[in-house]
Every structure is written in C-alpha cells, then in structure tokens.
VOGU-3710 file (C-alpha; in Angstrom, 3 decimals, decimal comma):
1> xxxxxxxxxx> 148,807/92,569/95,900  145,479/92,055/94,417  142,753/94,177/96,737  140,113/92,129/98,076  136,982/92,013/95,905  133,843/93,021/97,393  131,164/90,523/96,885  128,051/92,814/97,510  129,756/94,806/93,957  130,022/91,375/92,573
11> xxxxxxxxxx> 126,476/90,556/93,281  124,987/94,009/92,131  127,219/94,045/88,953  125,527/90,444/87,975  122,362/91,299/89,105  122,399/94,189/86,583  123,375/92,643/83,620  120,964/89,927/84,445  117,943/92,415/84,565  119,023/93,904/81,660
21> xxxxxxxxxx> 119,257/90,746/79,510  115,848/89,369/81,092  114,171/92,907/80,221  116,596/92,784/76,532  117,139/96,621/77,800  120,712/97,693/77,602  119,818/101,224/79,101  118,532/100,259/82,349  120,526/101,345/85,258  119,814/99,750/88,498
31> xxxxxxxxxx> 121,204/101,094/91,610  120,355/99,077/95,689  119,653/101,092/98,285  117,171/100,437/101,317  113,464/100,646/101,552  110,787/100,224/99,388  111,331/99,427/94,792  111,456/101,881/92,279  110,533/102,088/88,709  110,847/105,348/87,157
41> xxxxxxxxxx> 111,485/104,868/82,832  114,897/102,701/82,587  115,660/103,452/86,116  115,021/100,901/88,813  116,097/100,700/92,656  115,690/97,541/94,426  116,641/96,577/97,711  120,554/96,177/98,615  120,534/92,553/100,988  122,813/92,701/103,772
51> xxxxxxxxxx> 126,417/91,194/104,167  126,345/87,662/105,515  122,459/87,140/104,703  121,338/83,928/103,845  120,835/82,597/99,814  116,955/82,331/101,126  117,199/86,077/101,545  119,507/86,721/98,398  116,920/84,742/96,082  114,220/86,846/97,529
61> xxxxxxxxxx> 116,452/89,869/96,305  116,605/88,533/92,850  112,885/87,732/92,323  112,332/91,163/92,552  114,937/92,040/89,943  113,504/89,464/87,859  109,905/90,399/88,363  111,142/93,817/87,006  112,349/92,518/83,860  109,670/90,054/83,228
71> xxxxxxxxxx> 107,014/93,028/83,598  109,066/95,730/81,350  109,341/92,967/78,782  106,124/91,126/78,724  103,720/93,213/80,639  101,760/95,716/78,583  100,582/98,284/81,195  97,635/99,870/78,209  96,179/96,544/77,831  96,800/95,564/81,425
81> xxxxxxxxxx> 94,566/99,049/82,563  91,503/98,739/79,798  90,690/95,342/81,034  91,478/96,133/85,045  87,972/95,566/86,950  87,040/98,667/88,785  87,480/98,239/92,664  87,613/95,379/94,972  88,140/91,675/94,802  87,962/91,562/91,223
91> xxxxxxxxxx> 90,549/94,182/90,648  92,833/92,640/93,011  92,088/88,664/91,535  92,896/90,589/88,083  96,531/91,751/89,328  97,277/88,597/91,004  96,233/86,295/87,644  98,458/88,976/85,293  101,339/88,535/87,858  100,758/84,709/87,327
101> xxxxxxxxxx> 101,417/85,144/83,327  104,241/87,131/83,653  105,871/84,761/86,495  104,913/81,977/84,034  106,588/83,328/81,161  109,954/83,576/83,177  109,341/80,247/85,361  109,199/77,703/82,174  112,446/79,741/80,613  114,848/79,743/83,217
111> xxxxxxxxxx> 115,116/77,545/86,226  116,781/79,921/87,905  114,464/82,886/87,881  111,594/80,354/88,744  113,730/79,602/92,178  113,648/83,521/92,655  110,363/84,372/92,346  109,761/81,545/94,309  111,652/82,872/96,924  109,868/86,521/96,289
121> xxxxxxxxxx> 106,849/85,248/96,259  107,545/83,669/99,683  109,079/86,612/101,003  105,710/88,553/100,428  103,269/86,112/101,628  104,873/86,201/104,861  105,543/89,939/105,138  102,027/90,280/104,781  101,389/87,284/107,098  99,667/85,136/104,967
131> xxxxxxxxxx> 100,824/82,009/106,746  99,630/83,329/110,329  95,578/82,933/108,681  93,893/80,526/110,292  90,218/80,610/108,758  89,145/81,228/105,470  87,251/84,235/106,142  91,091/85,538/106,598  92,168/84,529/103,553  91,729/87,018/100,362
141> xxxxxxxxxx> 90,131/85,738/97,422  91,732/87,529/95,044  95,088/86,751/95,887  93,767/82,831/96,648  92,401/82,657/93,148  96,196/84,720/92,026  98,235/81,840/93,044  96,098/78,698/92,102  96,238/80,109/88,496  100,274/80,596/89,138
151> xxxxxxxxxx> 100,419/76,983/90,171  98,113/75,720/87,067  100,231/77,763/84,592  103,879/76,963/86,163  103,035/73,471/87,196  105,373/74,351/89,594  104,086/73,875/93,731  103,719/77,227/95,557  105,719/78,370/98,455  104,730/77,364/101,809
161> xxxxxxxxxx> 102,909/80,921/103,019  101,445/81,216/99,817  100,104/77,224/100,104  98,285/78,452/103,187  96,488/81,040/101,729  95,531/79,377/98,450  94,585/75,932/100,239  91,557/77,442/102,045  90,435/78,695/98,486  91,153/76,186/96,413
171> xxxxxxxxxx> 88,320/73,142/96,261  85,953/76,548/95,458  87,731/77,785/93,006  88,809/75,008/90,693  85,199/73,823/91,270  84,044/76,259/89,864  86,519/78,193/87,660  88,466/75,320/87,008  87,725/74,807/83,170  88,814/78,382/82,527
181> xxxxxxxxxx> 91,972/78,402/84,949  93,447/75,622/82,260  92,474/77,730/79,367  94,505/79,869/80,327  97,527/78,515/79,158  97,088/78,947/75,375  96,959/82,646/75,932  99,961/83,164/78,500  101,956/84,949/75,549  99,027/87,279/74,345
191> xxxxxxxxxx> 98,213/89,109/77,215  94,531/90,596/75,391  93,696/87,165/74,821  94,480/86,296/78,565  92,659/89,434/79,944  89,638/88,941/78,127  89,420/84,941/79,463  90,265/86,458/83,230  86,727/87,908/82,536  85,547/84,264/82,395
201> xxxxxxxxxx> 86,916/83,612/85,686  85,908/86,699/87,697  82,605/85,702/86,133  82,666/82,260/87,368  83,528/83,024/90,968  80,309/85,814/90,757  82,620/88,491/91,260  81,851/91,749/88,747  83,377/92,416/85,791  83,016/96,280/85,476
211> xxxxxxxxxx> 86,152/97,809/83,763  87,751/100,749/85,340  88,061/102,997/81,888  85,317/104,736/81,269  83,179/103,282/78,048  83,871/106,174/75,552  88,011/105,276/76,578  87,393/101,620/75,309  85,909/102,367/72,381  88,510/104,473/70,580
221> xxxxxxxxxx> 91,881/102,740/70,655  93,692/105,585/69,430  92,346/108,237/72,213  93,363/104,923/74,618  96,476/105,163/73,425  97,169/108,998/73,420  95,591/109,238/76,981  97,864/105,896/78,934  101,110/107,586/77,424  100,360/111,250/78,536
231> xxxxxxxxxx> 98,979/109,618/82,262  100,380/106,121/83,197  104,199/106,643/83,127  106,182/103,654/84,592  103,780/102,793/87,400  102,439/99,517/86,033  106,315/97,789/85,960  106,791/98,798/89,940  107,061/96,117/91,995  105,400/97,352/94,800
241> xxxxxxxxxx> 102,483/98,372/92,782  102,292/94,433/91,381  102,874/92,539/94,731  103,755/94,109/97,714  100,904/96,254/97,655  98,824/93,145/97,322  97,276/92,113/100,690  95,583/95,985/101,312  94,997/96,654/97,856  91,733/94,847/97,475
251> xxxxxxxxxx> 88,669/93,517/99,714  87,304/90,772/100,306  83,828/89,627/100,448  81,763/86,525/100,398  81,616/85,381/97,310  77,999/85,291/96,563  77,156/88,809/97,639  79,677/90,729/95,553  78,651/91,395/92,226  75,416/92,638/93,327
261> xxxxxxxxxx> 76,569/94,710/96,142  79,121/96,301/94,024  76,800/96,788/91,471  74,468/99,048/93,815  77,544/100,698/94,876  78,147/102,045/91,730  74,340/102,556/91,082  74,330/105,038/93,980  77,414/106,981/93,335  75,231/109,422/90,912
271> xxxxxxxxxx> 72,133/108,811/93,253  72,667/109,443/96,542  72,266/112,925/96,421  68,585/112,078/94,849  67,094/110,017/97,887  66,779/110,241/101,415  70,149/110,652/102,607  71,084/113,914/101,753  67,568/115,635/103,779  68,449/113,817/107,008
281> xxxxxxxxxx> 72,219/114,155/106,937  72,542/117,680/107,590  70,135/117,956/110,067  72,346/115,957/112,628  75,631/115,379/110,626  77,434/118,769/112,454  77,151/119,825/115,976  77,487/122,615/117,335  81,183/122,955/117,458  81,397/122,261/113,797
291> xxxxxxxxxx> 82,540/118,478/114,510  81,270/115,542/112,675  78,809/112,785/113,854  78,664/109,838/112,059  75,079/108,788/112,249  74,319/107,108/108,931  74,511/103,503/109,178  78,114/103,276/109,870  79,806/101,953/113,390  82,554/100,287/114,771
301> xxxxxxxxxx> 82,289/97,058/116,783  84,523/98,758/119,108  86,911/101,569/119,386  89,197/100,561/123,050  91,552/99,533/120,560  91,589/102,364/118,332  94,697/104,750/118,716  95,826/108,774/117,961  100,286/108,292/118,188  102,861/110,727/117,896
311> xxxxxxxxxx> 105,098/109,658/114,727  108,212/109,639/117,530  106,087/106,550/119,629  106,311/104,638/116,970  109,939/104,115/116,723  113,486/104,835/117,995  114,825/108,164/117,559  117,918/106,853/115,665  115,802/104,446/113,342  113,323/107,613/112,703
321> xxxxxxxxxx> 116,913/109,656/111,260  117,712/106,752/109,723  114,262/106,733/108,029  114,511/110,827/107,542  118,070/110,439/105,623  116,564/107,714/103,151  113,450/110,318/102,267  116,397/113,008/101,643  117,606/110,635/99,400  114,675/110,621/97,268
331> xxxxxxxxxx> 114,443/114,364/97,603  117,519/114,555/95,775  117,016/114,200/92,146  114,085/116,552/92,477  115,938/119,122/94,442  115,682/121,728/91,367  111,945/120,970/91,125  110,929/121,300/94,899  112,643/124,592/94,674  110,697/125,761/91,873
341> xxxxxxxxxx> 107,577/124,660/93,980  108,502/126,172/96,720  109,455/129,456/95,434  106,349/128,994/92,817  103,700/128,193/95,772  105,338/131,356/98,186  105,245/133,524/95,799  101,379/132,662/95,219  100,441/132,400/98,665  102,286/136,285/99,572
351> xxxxxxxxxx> 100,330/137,538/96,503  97,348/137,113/98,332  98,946/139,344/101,216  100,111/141,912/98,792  100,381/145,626/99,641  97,763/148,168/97,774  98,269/152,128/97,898  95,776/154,563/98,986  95,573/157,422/96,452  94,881/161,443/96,557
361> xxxxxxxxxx> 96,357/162,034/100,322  98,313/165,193/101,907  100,596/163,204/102,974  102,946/160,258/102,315  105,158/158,811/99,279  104,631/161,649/96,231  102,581/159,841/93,539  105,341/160,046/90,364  102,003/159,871/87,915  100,095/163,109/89,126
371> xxxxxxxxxx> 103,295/165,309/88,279  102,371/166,248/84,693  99,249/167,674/85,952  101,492/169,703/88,527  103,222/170,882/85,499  100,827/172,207/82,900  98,947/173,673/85,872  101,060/174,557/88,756  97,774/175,582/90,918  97,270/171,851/91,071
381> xxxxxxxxxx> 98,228/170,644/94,450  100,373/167,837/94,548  99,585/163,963/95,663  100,622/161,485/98,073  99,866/158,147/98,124  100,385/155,592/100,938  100,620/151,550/101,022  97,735/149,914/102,807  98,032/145,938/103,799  95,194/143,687/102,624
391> xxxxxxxxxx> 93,459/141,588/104,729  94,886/138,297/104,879  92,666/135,513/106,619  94,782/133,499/109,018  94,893/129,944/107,839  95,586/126,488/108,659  96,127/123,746/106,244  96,042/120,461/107,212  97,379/117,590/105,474  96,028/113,780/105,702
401> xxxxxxxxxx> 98,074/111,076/103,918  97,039/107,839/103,202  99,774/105,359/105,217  98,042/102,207/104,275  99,497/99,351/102,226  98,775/100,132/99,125  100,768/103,056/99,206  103,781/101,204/99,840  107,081/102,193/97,450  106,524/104,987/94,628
411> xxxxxxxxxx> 103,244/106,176/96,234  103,875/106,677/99,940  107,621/108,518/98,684  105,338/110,898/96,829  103,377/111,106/99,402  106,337/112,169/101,976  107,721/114,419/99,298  104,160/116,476/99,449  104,538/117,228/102,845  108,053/117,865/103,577
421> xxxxxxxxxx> 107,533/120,688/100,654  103,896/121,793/101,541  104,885/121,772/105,092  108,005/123,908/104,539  106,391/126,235/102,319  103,302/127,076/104,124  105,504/127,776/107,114  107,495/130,174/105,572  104,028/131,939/103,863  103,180/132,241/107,597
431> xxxxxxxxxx> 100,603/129,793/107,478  99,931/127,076/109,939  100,093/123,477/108,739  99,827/120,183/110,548  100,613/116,981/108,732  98,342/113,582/109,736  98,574/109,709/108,251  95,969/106,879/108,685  96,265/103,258/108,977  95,721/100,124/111,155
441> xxxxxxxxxx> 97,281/98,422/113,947  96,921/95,080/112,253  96,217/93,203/109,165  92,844/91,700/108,326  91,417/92,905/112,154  93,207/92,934/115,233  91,735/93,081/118,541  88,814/94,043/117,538  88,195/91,102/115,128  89,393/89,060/118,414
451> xxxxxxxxxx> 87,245/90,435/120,292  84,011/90,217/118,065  85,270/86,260/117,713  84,963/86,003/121,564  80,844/87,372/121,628  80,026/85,025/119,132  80,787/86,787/115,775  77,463/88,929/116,006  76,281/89,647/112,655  76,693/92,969/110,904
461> xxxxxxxxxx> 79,112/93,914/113,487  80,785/97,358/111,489  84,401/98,052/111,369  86,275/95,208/112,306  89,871/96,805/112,870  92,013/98,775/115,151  92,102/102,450/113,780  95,791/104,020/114,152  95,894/107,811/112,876  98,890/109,348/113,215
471> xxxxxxxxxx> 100,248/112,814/113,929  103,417/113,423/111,987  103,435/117,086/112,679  100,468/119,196/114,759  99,678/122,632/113,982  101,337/124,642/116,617  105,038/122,374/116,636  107,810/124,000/114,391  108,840/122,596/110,997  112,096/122,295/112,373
481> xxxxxxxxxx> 111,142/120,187/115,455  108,593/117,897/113,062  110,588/117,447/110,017  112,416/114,351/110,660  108,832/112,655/111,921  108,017/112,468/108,112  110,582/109,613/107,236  107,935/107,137/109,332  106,039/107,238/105,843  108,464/105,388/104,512
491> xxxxxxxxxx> 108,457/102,294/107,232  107,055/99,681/105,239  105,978/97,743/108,268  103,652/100,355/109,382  101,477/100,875/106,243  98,880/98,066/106,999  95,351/98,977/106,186  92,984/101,744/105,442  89,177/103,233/106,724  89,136/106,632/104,753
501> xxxxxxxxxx> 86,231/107,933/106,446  86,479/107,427/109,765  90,208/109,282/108,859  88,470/112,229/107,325  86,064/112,925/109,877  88,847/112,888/112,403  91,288/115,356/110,625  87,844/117,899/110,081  87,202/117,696/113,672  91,515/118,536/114,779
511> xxxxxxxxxx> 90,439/121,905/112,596  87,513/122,869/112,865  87,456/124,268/116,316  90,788/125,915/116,219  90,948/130,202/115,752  92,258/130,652/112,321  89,430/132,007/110,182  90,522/129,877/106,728  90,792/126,214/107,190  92,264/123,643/104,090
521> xxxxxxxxxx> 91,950/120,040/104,763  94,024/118,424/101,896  93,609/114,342/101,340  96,610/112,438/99,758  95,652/109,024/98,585  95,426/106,428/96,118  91,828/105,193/95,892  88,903/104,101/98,117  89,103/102,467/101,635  90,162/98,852/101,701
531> xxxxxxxxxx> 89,842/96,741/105,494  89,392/93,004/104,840  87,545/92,309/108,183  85,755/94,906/108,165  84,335/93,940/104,245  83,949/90,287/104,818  81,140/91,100/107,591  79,810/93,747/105,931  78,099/94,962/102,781  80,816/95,419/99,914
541> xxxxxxxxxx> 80,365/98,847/99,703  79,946/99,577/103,789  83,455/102,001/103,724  83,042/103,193/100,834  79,332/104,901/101,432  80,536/105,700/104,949  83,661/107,804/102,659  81,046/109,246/100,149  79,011/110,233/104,042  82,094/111,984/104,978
551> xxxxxxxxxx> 83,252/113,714/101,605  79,553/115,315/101,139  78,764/116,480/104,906  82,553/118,753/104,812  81,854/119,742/101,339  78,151/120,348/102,040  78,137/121,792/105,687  81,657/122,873/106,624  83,400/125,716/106,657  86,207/123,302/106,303
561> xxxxxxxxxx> 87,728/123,653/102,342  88,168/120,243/101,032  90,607/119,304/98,333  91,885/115,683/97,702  95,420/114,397/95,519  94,987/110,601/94,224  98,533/109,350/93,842  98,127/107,129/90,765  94,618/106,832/90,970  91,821/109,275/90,195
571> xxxxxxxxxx> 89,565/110,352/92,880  87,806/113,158/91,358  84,721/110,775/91,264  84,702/111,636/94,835  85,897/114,867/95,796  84,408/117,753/94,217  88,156/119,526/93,939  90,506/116,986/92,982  93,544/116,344/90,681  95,368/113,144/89,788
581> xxxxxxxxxx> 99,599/112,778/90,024  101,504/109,983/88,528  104,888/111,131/89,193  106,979/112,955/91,579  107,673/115,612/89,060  104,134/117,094/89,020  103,649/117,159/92,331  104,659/121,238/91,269  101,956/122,249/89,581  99,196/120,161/91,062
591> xxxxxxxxxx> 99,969/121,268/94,492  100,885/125,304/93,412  97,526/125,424/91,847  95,234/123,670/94,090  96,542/125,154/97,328  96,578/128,935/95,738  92,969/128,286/94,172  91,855/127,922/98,169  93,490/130,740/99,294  91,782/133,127/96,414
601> xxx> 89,392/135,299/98,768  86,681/135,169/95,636  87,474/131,156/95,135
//
C-alpha cells in the first residue's frame, strides 16, 4: 500500500525547483519554517503556509519565493546602492520603483508569477494596513509613487490595498512625473539606465536626489566594487529588506518642503556643533540627577498614550516559548561562533579583573626568580610575593534595540542574537546588563494623531505617535528568568515604528541614577528615526535633529559611555564610537572589541 503523500512536501519540493529555475541557480537550497525571510548567499528561508490555508494565502507564499528569484537574477545590489538616495522619501520611492522593475521583468514572462506577486503584494499592503488610510496625509509617497510605476510598467491593475494607497497619490504624480514614469519602460532590463531616469522622477516630485555613497565611492568604480563585495553580502536580495520593511522604512513629507528641508539637514550635520546649540544645551540639557531634559525644540503633542511594557504583557506565555524556540533556531548554525564570542568577550572582560602580585615581602608565596641571588650570596634573604586584586569598577551595560519595522527579518534576528549572547556573557563576567527595545503602538499615529485630529490639527504639533519602549530584561532580573522575553523581537506584528531619540534619552535616564560606578549604554539599529505622522506635520528633519540632540548631550555631558551597532546601515555619522555589521557572523568581533574597548580603565 502506497503511503499517503504529504502535500505541504509536494508544495515545498515544487516551490524549490521553481525558485531555482526563476533565479537559473541550481545551488539554492530553500528550506520553510515560520517567521520572518531569509537570504543568506544560496540559502533562503521563506515562510511554511499552513495545512488547509486558502490558494489566496498559498499565492501570497509564492510571491515571495518568486520575488527572491527575480531579485538574485535581475537585481544588481552595487548598482542598486550607488544610485540609492540618502534618507527619507526619496530613498524609500527609490526601493519601491526598483521593486517595480524587477516585478515587471517576472510579470510580462510568466502569468503565473504575476498572480503571485500580486497576491504578495496584497498580502503586504494590508499587513501594513494600507487599506485602513483614509486621508492622504496617511498615505506614503514613496510607496504611492512605487506602485503607480508598477502599474505603468506591468499594465497590469494593482491589488485592492495597494489601489488605496496609490489612488490618493496618483492625479499628483502622473501630473507631474508622468512623462518620465513611461520612459521607464525602455530601460526595465538595464537597471543603470533605469536608476539614473528614477533621478528624473524624484526630481519631478521635488524630492532630493542626494546619493547615499559618499562622492570619492562614485567616482572610482573599481574601489566601488572592492568595497560592496567586502560589505554588502546578501542583504539587498532579502525580502524583508525590499518590501516588508517598506511602510517604516521611509518618511513622509509634503511634497514641496522636502528637498530643501533635507538639504539643511544635511547642511547642519557638520555644523551644529558651530552655532548656538551646543552653548545653550549643556547649560540645561542634565539635571541634577544626571537625567536628560529635552529642551531644544522638540515635543510631543501628547504623551497619555505613551507606554513602558514588560516583554511578558505583550503576549501569552506559550506564544512567547513559541517565539523563544524559533530564535534558538537561528542560534543554531552559529552555535560554534557565539561560543567563540562568548568565551572571546569573558575572557576580555576578566582580564580587566586580573590578579597582580606584590613583590619583596616576608611573607607569602616564595618568588621562584629571586633564588639565584639566594644562591651566589646566601646572606641574601629570601622573597615572598603575594597576589593583590585590581580594582574592578562595577558596571552595568545596557542594551537598546531598535524593534521598529524596518528591522523586520535578517535585522531584528541579529539583533536578538546580540543580546541573548551579550546578555549571557556579561552575566557570567559579573556584570549587570538590562536589555530594552523601542517602537510604536501604531502605524502612521495612533491616539495621539486622533487626538490632535479632534483639536483641530494645530499646526506644528511634534511627535504625532504613541511611544512603546519595552523592557525585555531589567538590570537586577536573572538571565535565566529574562531569557525567553527575547523571542518578542522576532513578532513581526510588534515592530511598527521608530523615534530614536526620545528612546535614547529614556534608556540614559534607567542608568544613570543606579550605584554601579561604570555605565555602557549600547544602541542596536539600522539607521535614523522614521514616524510618518510625526514627519508629515513637521520639518523633515524634526527626529532626526532631536537624535543628533540626544547623541551629543550623553556623549558631551554624561558619565554615561555611548557606543552604537548599525545593523546593515552605517551610523558612525552619528555616534562618535560606532561600527557597522552586515551579517550574523561578525557580530564576534564587533561586539568583543567594542564592549572590551569600554571597559579599558585608560579607554
């Protein structure tokens, strides 16, 4: 008797082969699992659908699959990142309009794919409830001005979610970008042809064009090339990186204001420190208890909605396991590296609390290298030596992760992975670590934007969003109570938005009152504060200085020691002591060597 075969095999097994014949990549091994996509060289996870889910749901599955392939073959990550605006709207229009081409490619192919990354596409929109927007302040430019050019180059209509966000968008756009939206579509298979017309668009819709490579990158293709190998492994293909990330990864603002505003923004990155600012700041910036006050011209509209939660309030105990077991899972093929860390970064830290030896005493251990001296002159008393402790400051590290959006997939894993080992380590080194994230309640406002709506939409009104920062483990609680707390990183519906500095400010203040005499605050993120209410009533740049505010009064006025990982993206524009990880496999040595730097007494 034949056994029954199991259709979810059945359905992986073609899935695979069809990736790998979309991609032309015989080596690539895909494996299902739950949770966020992978891309890591020729190895790709993507999510496993459940038995008895609908073909709505399965199609969904496949887009992803087939986004994959379509990326790894026609997606060109060097080119994509020297042409990649530098921040906001225009960066985010720019990923939308490249996932356009590459859907495009696929869509007028194959019939099939084009009904999956329909489906995909759907999928996303409404995840990131894109069809719940009910004014066009709501809706995101960049992704708006994404799926119009997805329509123009598939000719094919757009899913209902993503109809509602493009329809409030699109009489502006085609007005005025129109001409170069249909151009378009002679360069769909030369991707440097289609980047450098994308120029023409962001141009068109006044948004700015500033590249994020530094000039002396763009003008020497070979030290491009050397430089994207050695730094940009795999990240461009992920899927979460290309769409899911999407709705947090950019901001939007009005249309006319941006290029300018952004334009300052940059302007004062090297000046701030040369005008006003920096004389009044730390005159009122600390208090007396070492806390932070924000008084630059930063504020929320309100914060009754704003809320501190336990990682254990914000779901079941059994989903939170659940959750724990799938972050094991991705601790697995790096079990031999996190144990190198581990050992590598204890063995650091205990240096610092190694033993010396007092010399020349009467009594004690005999010193071995004073006998020859006994010997050719017996007169000669002999010597004792005796260990002696060093001082060892008692520390506290604490460590704030990112837990917005745009960390969703690769990132956020990495981002787990650095505090399960830093948290285990540093309790076993006898130092005291507590673990924080930072997010939102809600997408694009909450009830705070609700509530601003209800006085009359006052102008100017500040932060437009409900602050949620979360404690995955404090201080004083036991690894072993806190650990399983850390697999909430990887609940996709949490990571909403992110406010960076209000975040900062409020992991300086948990430490900078407590006893121990060292204290490490330690940022993991991937890139500059992104709230879409909040931007769309403000100046451009209105997080972003309120960050810079934050970064310069702890590394300025503090006692607090500052050091900051960018996951994928470099933020040593920012921070003063900073390092930049790609992969989960250097998380050794950037980590090792940061974290031992701060605890050198003559650092």
């Amino acid at each position: 008797m034949t056994p029954d075969v199991d259709p979810l095999d059945t359905f992986k097994r073609a899935m695979t082969a069809t990736m790998r014949a979309i991609a032309e990549n015989e080596e690539m091994e895909v494996s299902f699992g739950k949770g966020g996509t992978s891309v890591q060289g020729n190895n790709v996870r993507v999510p496993q659908p459940n038995y008895g889910c609908s073909d709505t749901e399965l199609n969904a599955v496949r887009g992803i699959g087939d986004e994959i392939a379509l990326k790894m073959r026609y997606h060109d990550s060097l080119v994509h990142r020297r042409f990649t605006p530098s921040a906001g709207p225009a960066q985010e229009l720019f990923e939308w309009v490249e996932d356009a081409r590459v859907a495009s490619i696929g869509t007028m192919r194959m019939e099939g794919v084009a009904r999956n990354l329909d489906a995909n596409l759907e999928a996303i929109c409404r995840q990131a409830e894109f069809d719940q927007i009910t004014a066009e302040t709501e809706a995101p430019l960049g992704v708006a001005v994404g799926l119009i050019v997805r329509q123009h180059l598939t000719g094919r209509p757009l899913p209902p979610a993503a109809e509602h966000v493009a329809q409030f968008w699109r009489d502006y756009v085609e007005a005025n970008a129109g001409q170069d939206i249909e151009a378009l579509k002679t360069s769909i298979h030369d991707q440097h042809d289609f980047a450098v017309r994308c120029q023409n668009i962001l141009r068109d819709l006044g948004l700015s064009t500033d590249l994020e490579d530094p000039p002396e990158l763009q003008q020497n293709d070979s030290d491009v090339d050397t430089l994207e190998d050695e730094n940009e492994p795999e990240t461009e293909y992920a899927p979460e990186d290309v769409v899911l990330d999407e709705d947090s990864y950019g901001d939007e603002d009005s249309e006319g204001e941006t290029s300018t505003v952004e334009m300052d923004a940059d302007m004062d990155m090297s000046e701030l420190g040369a005008e006003s600012e920096p004389e009044e700041a730390p005159q009122s910036a600390i208090d007396d208890l070492g806390r932070i006050r924000t008084t630059i011209d930063y504020k929320s509209f309100t914060d009754e909605f704003d809320e501190v939660v336990k990682a254990e309030e914000l779901c079941d105990a059994e989903e939170l396991l659940q959750l724990r077991g799938m972050l094991d899972q991705q601790l697995v093929p790096l079990k031999h590296t996190t144990a190198k860390l581990a050992n590598r970064l204890q063995r650091k830290l205990l240096a610092k609390q190694n033993r010396t030896w007092e010399f020349d005493l009467e009594e004690g251990l005999l010193d071995t290298s004073r006998l020859s001296q006994v010997v050719v002159d017996p007169v000669n008393p002999l010597a004792y030596k005796q260990e002696k402790e060093m001082q060892f400051r008692d520390t506290v590290v604490s460590i704030l992760i990112d837990s917005s959006g745009s960390m969703r997939g690769r990132c956020i894993t990495i981002a787990a992975m650095c505090g399960d080992i830093l948290g285990q380590t540093l309790e076993r080194c006898s130092v005291r670590v507590e673990i924080l994230g930072f997010t939102t309640c809600a997408w694009r406002g909450g009830q705070s934007r609700e509530e601003w709506i209800n006085q009359g939409k006052p102008s100017h009104p500040g932060r437009l969003n409900d602050l949620r920062h979360i404690i995955y483990k404090a201080a004083d609680d036991t690894w072993r109570r806190a650990r399983r707390n850390l697999g909430l990183m990887l609940r996709e519906e949490m990571l909403k938005e992110n406010i960076d500095g209000e975040a900062l400010i409020w992991a300086h203040n948990r430490i900078v009152s407590r006893q121990e005499q060292r204290k490490i605050l330690m940022v993991i993120s991937d890139g500059l504060p992104v709230d879409n209410s909040t931007l769309l009533q403000n100046p451009s740049n209105y997080l972003t200085e309120h960050l810079k505010f934050a970064i310069e009064t702890i590394e300025q006025q503090s006692e607090v020691q500052l050091v900051a990982i960018g996951i994928g993206h470099n933020v040593e524009e920012h921070y003063s002591r900073a390092v930049t990880i790609n992969d989960a496999e250097q998380l050794g040595g950037a980590m090792a060597d940061q974290l031992a730097d701060l605890f050198d007494e003559d650092g």
